[in-house]
N, CA and C atoms as a LAMMPS dump frame, in Angstrom:
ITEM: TIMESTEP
0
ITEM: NUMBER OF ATOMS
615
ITEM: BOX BOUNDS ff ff ff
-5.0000000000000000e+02 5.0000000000000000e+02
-5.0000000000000000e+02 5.0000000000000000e+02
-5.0000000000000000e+02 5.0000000000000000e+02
ITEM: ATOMS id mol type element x y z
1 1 1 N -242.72 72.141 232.745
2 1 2 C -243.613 73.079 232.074
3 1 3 C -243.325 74.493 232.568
4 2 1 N -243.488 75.291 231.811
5 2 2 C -243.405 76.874 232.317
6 2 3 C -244.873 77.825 232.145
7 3 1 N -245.446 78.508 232.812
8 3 2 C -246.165 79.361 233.332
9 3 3 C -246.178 80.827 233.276
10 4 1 N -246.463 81.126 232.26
11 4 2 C -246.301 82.994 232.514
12 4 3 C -247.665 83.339 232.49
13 5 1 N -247.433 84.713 233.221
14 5 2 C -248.838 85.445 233.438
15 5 3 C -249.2 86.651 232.586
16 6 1 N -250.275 87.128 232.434
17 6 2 C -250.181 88.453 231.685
18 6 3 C -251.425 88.429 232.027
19 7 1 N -251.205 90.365 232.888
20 7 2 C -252.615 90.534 232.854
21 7 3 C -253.283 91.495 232.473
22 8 1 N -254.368 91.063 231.377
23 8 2 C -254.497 92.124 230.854
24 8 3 C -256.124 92.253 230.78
25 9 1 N -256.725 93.748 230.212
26 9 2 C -258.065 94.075 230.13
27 9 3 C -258.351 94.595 231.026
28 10 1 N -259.562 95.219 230.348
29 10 2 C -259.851 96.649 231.986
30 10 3 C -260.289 95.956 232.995
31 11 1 N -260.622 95.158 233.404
32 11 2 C -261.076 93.902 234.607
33 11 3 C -259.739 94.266 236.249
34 12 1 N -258.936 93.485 235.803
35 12 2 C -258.201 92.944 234.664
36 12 3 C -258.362 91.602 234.908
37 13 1 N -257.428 90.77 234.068
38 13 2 C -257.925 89.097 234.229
39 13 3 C -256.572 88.508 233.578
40 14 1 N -256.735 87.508 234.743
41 14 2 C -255.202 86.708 234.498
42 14 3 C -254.945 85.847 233.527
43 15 1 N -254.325 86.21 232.079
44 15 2 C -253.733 85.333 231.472
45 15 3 C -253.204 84.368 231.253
46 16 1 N -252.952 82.823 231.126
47 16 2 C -251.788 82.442 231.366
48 16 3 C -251.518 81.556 229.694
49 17 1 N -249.906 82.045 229.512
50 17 2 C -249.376 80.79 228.853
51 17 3 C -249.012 79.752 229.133
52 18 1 N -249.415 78.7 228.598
53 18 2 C -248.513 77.568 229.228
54 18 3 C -247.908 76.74 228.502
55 19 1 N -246.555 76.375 228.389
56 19 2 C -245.639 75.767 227.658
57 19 3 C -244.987 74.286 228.029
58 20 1 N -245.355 73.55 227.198
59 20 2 C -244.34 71.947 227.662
60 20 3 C -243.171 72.321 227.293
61 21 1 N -242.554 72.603 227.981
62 21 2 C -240.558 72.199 227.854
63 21 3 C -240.061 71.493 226.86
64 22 1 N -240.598 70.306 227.032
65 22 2 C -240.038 68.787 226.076
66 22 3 C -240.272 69.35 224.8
67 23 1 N -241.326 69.848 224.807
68 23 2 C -241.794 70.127 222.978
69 23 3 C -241.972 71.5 222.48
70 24 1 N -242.482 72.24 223.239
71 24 2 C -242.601 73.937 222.431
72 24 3 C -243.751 74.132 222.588
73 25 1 N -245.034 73.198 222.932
74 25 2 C -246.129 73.05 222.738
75 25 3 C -246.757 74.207 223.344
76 26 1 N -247.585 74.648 223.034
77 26 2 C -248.401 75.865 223.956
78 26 3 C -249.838 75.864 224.099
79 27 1 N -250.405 76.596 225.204
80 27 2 C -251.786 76.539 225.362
81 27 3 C -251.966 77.937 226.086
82 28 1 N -252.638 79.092 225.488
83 28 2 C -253.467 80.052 226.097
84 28 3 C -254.618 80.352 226.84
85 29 1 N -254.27 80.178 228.338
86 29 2 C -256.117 80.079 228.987
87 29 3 C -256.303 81.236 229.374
88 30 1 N -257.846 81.575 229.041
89 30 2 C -258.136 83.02 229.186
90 30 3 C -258.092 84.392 228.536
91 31 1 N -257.593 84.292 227.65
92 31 2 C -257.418 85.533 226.962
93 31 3 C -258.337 86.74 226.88
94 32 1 N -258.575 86.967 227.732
95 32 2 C -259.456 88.208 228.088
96 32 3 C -259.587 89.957 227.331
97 33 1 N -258.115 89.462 226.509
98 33 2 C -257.654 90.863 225.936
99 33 3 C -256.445 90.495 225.092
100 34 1 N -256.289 90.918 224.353
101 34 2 C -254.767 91.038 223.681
102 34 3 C -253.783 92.319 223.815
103 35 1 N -252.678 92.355 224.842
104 35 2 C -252.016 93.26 225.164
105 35 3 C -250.767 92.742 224.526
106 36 1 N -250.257 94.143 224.071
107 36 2 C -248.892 93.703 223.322
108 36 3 C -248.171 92.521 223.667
109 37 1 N -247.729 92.723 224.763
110 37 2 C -246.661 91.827 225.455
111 37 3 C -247.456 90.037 225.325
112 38 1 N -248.869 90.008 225.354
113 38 2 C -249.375 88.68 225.017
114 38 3 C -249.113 88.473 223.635
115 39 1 N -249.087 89.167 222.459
116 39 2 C -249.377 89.537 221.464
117 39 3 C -247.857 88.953 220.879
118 40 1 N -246.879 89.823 221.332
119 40 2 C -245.641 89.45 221.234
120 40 3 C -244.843 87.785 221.615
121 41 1 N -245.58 87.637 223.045
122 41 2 C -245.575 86.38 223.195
123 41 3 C -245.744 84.985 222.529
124 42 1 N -247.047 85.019 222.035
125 42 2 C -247.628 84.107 221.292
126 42 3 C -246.911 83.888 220.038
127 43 1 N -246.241 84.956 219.78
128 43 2 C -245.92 84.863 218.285
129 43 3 C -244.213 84.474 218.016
130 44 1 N -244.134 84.48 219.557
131 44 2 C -242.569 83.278 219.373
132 44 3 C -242.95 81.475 219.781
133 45 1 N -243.953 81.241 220.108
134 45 2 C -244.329 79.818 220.714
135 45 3 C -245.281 79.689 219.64
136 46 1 N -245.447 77.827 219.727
137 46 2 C -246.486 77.359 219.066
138 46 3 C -247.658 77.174 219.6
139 47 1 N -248.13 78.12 219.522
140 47 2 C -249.718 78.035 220.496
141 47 3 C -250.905 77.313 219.363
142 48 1 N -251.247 76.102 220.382
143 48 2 C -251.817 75.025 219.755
144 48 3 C -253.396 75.018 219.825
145 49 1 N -253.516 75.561 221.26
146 49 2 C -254.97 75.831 222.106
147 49 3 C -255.537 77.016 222.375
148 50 1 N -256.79 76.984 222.771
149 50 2 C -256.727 78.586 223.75
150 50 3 C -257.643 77.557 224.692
151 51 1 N -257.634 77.467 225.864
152 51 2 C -258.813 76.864 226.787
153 51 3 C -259.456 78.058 227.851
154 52 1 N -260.85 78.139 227.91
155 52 2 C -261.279 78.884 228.823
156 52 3 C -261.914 78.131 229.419
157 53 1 N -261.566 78.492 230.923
158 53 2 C -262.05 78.429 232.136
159 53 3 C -263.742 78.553 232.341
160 54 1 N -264.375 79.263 231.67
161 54 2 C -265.944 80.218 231.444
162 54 3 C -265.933 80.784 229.82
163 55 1 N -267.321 81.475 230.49
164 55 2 C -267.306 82.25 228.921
165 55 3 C -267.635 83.657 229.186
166 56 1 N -267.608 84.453 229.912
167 56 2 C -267.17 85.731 230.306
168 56 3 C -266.858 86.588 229.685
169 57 1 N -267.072 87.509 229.097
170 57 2 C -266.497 88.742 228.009
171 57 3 C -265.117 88.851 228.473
172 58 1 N -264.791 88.867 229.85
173 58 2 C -263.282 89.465 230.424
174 58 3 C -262.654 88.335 230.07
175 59 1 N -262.553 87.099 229.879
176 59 2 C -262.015 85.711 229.77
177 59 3 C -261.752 85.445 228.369
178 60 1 N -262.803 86.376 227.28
179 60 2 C -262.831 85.382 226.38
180 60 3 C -262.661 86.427 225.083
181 61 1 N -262.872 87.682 225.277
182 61 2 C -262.924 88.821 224.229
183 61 3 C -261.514 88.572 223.155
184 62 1 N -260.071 88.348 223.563
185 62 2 C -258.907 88.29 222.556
186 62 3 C -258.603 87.051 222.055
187 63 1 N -260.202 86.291 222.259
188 63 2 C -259.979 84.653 221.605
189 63 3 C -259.812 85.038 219.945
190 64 1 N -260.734 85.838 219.493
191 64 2 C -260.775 86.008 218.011
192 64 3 C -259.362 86.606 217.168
193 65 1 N -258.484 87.334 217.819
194 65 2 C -257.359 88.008 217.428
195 65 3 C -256.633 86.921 217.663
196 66 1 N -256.453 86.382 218.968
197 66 2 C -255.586 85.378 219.261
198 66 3 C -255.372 84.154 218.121
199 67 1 N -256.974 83.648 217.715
200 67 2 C -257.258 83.032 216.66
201 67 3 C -256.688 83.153 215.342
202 68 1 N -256.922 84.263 215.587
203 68 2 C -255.74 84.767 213.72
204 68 3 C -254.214 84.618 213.673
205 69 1 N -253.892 85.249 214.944
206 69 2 C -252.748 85.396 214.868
207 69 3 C -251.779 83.987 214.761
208 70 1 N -252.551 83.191 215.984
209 70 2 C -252.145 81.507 215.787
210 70 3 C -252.655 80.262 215.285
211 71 1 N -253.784 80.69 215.112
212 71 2 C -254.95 79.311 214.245
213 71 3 C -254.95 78.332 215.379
214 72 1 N -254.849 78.734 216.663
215 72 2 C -255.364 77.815 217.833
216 72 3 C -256.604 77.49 217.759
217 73 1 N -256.265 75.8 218.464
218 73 2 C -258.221 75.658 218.593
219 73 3 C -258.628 75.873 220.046
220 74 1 N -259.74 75.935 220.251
221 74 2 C -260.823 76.583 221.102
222 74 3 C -261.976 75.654 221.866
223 75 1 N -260.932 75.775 223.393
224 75 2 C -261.857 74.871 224.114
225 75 3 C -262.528 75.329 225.119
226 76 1 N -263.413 75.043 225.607
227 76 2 C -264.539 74.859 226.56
228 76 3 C -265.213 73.956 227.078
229 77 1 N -265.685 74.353 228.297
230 77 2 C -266.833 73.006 228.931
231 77 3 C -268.001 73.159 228.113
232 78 1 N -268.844 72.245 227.927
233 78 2 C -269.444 71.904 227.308
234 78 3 C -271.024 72.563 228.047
235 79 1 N -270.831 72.726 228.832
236 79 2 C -272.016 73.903 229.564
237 79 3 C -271.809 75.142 229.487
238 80 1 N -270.748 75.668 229.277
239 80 2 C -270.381 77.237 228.7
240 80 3 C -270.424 77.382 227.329
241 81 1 N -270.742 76.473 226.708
242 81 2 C -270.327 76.746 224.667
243 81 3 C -271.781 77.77 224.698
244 82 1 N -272.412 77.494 225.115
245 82 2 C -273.402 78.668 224.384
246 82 3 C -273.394 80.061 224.731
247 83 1 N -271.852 80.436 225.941
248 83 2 C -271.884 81.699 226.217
249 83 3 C -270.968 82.46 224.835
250 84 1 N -270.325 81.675 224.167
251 84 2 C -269.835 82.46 223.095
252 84 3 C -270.365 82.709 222.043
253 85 1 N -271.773 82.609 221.913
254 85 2 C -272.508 83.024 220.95
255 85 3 C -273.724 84.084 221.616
256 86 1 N -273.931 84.112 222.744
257 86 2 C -275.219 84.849 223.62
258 86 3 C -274.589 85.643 224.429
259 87 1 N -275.035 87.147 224.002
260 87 2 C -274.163 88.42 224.801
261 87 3 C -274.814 88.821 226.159
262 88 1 N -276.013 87.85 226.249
263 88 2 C -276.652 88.618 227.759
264 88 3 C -275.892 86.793 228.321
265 89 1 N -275.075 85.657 228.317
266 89 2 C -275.173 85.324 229.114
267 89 3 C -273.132 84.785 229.234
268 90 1 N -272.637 86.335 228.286
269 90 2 C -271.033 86.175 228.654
270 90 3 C -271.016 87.833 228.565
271 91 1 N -272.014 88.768 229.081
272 91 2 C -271.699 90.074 229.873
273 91 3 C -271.073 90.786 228.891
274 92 1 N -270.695 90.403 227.414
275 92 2 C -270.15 92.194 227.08
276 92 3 C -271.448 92.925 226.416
277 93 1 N -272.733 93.214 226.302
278 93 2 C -273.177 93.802 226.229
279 93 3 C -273.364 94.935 227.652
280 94 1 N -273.611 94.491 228.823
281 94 2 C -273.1 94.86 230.158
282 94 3 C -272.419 95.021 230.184
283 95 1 N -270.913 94.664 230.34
284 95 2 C -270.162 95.273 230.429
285 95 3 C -269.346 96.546 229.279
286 96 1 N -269.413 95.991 228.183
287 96 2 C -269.131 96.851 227.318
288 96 3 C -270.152 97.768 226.205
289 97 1 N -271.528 97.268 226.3
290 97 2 C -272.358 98.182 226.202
291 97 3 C -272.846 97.741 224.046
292 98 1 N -271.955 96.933 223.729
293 98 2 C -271.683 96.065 222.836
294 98 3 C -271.895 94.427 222.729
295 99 1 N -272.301 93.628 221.9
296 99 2 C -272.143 92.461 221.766
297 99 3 C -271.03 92.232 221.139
298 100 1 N -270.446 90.575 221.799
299 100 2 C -269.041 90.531 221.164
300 100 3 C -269.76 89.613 220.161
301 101 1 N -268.288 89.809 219.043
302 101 2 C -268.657 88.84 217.687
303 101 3 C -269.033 87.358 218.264
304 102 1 N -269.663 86.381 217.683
305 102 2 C -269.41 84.704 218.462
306 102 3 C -268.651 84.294 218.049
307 103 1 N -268.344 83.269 218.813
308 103 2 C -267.147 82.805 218.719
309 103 3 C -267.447 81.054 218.369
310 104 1 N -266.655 80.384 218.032
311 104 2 C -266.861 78.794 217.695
312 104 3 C -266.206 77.979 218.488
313 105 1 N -266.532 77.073 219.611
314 105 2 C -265.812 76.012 219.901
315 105 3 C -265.272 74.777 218.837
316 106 1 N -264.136 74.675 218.879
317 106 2 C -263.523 73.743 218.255
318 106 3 C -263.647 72.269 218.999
319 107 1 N -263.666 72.222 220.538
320 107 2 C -263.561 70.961 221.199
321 107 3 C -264.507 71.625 222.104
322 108 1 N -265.23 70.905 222.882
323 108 2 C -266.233 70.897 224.694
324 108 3 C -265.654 70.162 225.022
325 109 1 N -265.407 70.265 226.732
326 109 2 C -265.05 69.08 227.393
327 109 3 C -266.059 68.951 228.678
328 110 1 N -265.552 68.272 229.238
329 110 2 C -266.36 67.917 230.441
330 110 3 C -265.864 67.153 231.114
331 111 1 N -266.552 66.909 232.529
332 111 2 C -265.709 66.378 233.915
333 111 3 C -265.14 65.025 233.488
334 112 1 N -264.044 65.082 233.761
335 112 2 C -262.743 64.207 233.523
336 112 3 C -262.152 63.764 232.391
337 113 1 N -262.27 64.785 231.447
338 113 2 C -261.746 64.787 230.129
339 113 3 C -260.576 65.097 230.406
340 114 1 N -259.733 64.586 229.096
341 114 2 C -258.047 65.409 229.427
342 114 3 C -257.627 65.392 228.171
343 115 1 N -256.917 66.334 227.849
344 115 2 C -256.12 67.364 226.702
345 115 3 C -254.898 67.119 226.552
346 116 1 N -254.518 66.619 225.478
347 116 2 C -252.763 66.073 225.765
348 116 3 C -252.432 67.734 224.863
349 117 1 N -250.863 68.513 225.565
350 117 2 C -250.608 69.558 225.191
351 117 3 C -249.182 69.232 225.298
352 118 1 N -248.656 68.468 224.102
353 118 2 C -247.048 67.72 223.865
354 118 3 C -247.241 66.824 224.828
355 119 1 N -246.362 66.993 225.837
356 119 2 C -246.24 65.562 226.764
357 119 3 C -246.589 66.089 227.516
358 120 1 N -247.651 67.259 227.345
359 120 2 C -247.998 67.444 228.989
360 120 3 C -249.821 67.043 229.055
361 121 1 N -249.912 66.451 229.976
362 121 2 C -251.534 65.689 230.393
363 121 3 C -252.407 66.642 230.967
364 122 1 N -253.15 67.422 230.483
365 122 2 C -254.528 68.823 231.424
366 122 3 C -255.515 67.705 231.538
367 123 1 N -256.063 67.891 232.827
368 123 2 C -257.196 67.396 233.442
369 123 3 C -258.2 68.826 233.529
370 124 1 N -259.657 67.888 233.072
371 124 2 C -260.979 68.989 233.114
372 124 3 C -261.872 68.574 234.288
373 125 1 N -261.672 69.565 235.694
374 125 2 C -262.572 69.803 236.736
375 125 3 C -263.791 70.215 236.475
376 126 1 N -264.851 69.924 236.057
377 126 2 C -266.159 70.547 236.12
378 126 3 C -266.556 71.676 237.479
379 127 1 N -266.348 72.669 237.41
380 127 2 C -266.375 72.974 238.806
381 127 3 C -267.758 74.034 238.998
382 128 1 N -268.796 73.831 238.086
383 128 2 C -270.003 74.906 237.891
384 128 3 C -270.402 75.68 239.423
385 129 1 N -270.621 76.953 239.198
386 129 2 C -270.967 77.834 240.288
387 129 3 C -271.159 79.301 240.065
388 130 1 N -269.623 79.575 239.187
389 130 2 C -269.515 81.086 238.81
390 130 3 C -270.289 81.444 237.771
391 131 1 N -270.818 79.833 236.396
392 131 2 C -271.005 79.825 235.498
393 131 3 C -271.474 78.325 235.517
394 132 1 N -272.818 77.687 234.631
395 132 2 C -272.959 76.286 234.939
396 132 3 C -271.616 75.722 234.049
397 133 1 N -271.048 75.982 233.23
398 133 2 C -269.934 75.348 232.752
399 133 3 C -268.61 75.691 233.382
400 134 1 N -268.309 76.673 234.405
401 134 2 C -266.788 76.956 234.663
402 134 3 C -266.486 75.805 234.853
403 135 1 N -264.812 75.661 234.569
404 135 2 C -263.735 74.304 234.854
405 135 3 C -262.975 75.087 235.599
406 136 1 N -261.987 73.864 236.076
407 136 2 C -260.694 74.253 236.056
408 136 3 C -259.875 73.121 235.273
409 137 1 N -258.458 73.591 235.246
410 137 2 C -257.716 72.692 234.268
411 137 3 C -256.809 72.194 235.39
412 138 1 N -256.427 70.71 235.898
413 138 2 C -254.931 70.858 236.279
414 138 3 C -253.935 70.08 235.951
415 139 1 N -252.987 70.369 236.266
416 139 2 C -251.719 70.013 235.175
417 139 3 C -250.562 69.661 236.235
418 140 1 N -250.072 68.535 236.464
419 140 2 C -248.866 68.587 237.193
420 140 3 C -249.144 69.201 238.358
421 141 1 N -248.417 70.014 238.775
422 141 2 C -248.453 70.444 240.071
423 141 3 C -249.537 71.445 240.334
424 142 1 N -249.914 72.035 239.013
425 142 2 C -251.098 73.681 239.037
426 142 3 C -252.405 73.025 238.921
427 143 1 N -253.086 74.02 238.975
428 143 2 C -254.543 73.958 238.695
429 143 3 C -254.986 75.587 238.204
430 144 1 N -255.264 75.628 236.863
431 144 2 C -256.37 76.957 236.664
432 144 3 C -257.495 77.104 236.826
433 145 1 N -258.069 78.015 237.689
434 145 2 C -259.078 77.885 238.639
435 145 3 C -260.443 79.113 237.804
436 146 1 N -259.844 79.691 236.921
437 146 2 C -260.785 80.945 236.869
438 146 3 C -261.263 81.977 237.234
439 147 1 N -262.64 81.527 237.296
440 147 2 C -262.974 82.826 238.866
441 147 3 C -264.194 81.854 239.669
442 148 1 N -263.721 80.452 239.757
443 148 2 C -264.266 79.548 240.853
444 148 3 C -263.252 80.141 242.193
445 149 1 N -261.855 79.696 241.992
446 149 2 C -261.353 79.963 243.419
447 149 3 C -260.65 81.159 243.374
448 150 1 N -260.824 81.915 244.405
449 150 2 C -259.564 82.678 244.724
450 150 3 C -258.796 82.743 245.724
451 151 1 N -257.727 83.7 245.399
452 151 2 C -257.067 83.575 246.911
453 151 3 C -257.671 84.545 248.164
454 152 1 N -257.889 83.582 249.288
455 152 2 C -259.081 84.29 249.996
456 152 3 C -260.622 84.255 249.793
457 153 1 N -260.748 83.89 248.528
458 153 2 C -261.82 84.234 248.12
459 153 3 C -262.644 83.052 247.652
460 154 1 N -264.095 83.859 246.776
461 154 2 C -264.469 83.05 245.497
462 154 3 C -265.44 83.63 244.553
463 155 1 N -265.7 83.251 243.199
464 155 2 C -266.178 83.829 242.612
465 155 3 C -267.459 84.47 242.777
466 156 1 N -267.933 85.323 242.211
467 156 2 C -269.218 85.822 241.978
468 156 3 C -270.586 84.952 241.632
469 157 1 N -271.828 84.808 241.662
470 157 2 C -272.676 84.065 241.837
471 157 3 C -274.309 84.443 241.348
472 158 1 N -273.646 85.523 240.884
473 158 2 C -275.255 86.337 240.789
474 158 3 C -275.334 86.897 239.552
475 159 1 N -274.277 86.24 238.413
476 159 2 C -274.675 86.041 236.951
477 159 3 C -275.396 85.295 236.413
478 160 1 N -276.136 85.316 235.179
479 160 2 C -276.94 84.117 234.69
480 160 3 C -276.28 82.566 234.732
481 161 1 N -276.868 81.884 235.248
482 161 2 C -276.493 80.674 235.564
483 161 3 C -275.604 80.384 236.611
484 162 1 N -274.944 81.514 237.358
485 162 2 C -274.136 81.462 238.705
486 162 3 C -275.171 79.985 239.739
487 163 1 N -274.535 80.3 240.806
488 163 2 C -275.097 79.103 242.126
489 163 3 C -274.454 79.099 243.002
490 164 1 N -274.731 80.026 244.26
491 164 2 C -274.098 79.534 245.733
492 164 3 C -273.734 78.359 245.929
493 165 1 N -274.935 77.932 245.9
494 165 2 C -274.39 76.068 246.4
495 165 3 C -273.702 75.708 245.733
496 166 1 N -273.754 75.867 244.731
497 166 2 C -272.514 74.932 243.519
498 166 3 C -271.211 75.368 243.227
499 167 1 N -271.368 76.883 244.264
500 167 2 C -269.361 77.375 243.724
501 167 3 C -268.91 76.507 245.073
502 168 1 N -269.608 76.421 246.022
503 168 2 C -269.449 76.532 247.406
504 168 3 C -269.058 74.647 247.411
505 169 1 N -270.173 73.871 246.794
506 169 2 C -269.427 72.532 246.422
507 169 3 C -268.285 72.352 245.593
508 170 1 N -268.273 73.104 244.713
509 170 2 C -266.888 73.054 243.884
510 170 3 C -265.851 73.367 244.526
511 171 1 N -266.008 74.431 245.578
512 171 2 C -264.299 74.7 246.263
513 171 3 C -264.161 74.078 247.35
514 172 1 N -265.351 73.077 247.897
515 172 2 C -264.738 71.733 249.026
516 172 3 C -264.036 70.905 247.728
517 173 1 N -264.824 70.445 247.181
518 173 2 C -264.431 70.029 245.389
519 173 3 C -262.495 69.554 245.686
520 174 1 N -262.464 71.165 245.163
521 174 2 C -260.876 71.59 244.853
522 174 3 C -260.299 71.075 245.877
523 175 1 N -261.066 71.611 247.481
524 175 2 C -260.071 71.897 248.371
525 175 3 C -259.905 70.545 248.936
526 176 1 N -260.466 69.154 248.516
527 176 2 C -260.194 67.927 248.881
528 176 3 C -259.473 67.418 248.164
529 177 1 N -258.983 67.675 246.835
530 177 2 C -258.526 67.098 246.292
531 177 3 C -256.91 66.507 247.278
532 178 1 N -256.384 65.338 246.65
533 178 2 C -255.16 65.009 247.282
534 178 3 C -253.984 66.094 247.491
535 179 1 N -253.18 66.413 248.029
536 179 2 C -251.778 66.796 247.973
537 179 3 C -252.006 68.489 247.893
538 180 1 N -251.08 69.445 247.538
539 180 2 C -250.843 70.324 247.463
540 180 3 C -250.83 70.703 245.766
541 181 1 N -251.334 71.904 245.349
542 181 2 C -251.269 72.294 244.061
543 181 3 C -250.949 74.006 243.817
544 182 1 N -250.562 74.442 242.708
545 182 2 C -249.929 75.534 242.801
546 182 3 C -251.627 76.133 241.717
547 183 1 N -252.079 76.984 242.657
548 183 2 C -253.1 77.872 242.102
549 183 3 C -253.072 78.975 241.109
550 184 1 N -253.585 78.65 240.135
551 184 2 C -253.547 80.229 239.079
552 184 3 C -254.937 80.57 239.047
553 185 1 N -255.48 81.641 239.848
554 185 2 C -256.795 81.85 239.686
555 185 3 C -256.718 83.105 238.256
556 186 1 N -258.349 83.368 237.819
557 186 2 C -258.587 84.361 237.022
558 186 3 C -258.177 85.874 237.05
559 187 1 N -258.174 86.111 238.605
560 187 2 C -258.4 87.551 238.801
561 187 3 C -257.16 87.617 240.349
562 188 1 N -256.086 88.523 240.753
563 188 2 C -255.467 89.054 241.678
564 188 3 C -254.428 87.908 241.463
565 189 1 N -254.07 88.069 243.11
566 189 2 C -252.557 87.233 243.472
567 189 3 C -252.84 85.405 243.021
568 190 1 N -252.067 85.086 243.054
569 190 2 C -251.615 83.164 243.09
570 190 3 C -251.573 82.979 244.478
571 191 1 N -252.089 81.771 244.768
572 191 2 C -251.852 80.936 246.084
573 191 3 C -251.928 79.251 245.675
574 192 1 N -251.948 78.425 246.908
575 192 2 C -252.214 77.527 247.048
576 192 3 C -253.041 76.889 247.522
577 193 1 N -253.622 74.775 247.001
578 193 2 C -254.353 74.943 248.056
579 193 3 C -254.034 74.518 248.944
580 194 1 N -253.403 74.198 249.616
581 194 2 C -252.99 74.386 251.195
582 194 3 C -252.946 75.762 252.026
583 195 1 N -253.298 76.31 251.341
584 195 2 C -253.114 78.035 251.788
585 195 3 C -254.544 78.049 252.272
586 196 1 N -255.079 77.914 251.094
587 196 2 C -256.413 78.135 250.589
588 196 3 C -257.808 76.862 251.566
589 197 1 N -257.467 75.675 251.999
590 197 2 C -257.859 75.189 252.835
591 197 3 C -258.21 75.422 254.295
592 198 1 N -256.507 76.122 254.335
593 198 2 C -256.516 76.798 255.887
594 198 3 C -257.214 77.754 255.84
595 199 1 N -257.322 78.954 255.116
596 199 2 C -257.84 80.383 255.653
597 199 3 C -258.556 80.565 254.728
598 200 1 N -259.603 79.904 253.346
599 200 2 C -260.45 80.861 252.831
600 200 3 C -261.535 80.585 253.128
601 201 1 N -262.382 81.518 253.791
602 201 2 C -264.206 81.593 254.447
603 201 3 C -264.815 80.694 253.959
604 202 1 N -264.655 80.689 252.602
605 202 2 C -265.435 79.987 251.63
606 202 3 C -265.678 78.793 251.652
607 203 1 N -264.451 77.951 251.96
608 203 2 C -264.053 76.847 251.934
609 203 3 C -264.735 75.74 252.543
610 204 1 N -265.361 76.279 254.001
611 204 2 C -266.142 75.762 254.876
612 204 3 C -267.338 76.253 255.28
613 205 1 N -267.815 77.362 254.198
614 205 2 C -269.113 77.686 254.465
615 205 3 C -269.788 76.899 253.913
């Protein structure tokens, strides 16, 4: 599978494409914005999906363009679907001073659902904390994390429906899981969690 990043929006917030090899298949998580270079992107691959992590104005604002441009369908946890229709509880009235248009889930998922994307298998982490619906997705060796984990870090908690306790269980959550995984969080650098076990505060508070 291949992995590109793009980051875009005044935030900014990490994009990612993700492509099965074997087939062409594609999936957009996050789209927070449509910047050329995403724009350009999409429109050489068959982008099949868009999956978000949350429902966040920064996460979720270039779902509708994205939508046109590829007729992807539109997934979510099934505890976030009502942030794409309610502007006080996915922040662009706050943040942008505007309500965004709503948006339609095509699929919800929920803890331990999985998404076939060509021959490649996404697993759905329920990981509620930042948001009662944030996920993460993981795939093979990655995991998209959102803005549950970061590197060093972890998400914010003091949005509607946020929860200390519950980001704080979600990233023992992550950070037990078996083996080593290659991290794509929402927001800054990539790490791991083996990185991320050893040295983030969070982890063991």
């Amino acid at each position: 599978m291949t992995v590109t990043k793009f980051v875009v929006g005044p935030l900014p917030t990490n994009c990612y494409l993700l492509t099965d090899d074997r087939t062409g298949a594609s999936a957009v998580i996050d789209p927070g914005y449509m910047s050329e270079e995403l724009r350009s992107a999409v429109q050489k691959t068959d982008v099949q999906m868009i999956l978000l992590t949350h429902g966040h104005w920064d996460h979720i604002a270039g779902v509708e363009e994205l939508q046109k441009l590829t007729g992807a369908k539109l997934v979510i946890d099934a505890e976030d679907e009502l942030f794409l229709t309610d502007s006080s509880l996915n922040l662009s009235v706050e943040l942008t001073g505007r309500p965004l248009a709503p948006l339609h889930a095509d699929r919800t998922v929920s803890e331990g659902d999985s998404i076939q994307l060509g021959e490649l298998t996404i697993h759905v982490l329920h990981t509620p904390g930042h948001t009662i619906g944030s996920c993460c997705y993981q795939v093979e060796d990655a995991i998209f994390t959102g803005d549950t984990l970061f590197k060093l870090s972890a998400g914010r908690t003091d949005f509607p429906t946020g929860s200390y306790p519950q980001i704080l269980s979600s990233l023992k959550r992550l950070c037990g899981l078996e083996g080593d995984y290659h991290v794509y969080p929402g927001h800054e650098g990539e790490t791991t969690l083996a990185y991320e076990r050893r040295n983030n505060p969070f982890v063991g508070a």
